[in-house]
C-alpha positions as CSV (number, residue, x, y, z in Angstrom):
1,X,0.0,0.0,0.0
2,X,1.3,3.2,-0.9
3,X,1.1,6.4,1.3
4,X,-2.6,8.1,0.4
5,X,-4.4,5.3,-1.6
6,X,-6.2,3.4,1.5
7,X,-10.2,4.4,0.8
8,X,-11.2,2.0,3.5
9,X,-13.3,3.6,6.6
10,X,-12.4,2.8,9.9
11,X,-15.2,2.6,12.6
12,X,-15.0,5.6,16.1
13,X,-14.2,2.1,17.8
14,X,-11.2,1.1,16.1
15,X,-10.0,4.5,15.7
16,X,-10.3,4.8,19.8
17,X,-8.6,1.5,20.2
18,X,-5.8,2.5,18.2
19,X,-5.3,6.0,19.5
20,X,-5.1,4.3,23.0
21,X,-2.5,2.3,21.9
22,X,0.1,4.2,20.1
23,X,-0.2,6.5,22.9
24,X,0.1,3.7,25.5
25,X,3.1,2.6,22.9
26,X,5.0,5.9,22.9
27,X,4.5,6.6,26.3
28,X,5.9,3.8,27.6
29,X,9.1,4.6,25.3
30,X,10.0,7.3,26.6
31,X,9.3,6.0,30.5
32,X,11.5,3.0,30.1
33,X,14.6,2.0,27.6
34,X,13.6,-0.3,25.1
35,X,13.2,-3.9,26.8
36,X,11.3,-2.8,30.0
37,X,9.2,-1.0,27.2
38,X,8.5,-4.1,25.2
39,X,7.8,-6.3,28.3
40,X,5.7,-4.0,30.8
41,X,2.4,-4.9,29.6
42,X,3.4,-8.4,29.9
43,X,4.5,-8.2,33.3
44,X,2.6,-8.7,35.9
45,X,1.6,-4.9,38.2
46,X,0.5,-4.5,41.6
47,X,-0.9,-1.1,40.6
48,X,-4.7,-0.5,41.8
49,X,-5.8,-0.5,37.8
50,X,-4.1,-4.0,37.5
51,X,-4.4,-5.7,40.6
52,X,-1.8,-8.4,40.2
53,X,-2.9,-8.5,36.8
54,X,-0.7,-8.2,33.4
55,X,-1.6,-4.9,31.9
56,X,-2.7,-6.6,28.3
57,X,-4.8,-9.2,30.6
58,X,-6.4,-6.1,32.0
59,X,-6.9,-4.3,28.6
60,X,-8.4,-7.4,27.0
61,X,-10.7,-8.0,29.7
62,X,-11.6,-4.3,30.4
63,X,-11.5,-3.1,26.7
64,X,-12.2,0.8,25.6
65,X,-12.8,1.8,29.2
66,X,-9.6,0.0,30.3
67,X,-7.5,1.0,27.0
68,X,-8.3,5.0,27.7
69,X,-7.3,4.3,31.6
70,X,-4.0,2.8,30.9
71,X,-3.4,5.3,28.5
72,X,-3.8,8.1,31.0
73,X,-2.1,5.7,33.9
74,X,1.2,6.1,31.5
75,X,0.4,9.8,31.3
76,X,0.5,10.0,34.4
77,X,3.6,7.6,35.3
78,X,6.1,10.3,32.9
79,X,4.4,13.7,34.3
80,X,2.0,14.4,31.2
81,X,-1.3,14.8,33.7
């Protein structure tokens, strides 16, 4: 595919589940250096959002709602709220 010739529509849904990702994505780059990065939502966190839980666990299981919270969780771990 080459830059501007995708005419596919994307639903509010899958926009919002993407947004929440990239910026859960570059947050967590610039928290951590690169394998910490990769790993953290595969680790398991004692945080009150997680409890105990992996953060993807928690994501799956508590979808939008849960995507937008992690997002501003991250946010919040580097400063940005």
């Amino acid at each position: 595919m080459k830059k501007g010739e995708w005419s596919g529509s994307l639903s509010q849904d899958t926009l919002t589940r993407v947004s929440a990702l990239i910026g859960i994505f570059k947050g967590l780059r610039l928290l951590f250096s690169e394998p910490l990065a990769d790993e953290w939502v595969k680790l398991p966190n004692k945080g009150p959002l997680f409890d105990g839980r992996r953060p993807v666990d928690a994501m799956i299981e508590g979808g939008i709602p849960k995507l937008l919270l992690v997002r501003r969780h991250v946010d919040a771990l580097r400063g940005g709220l």
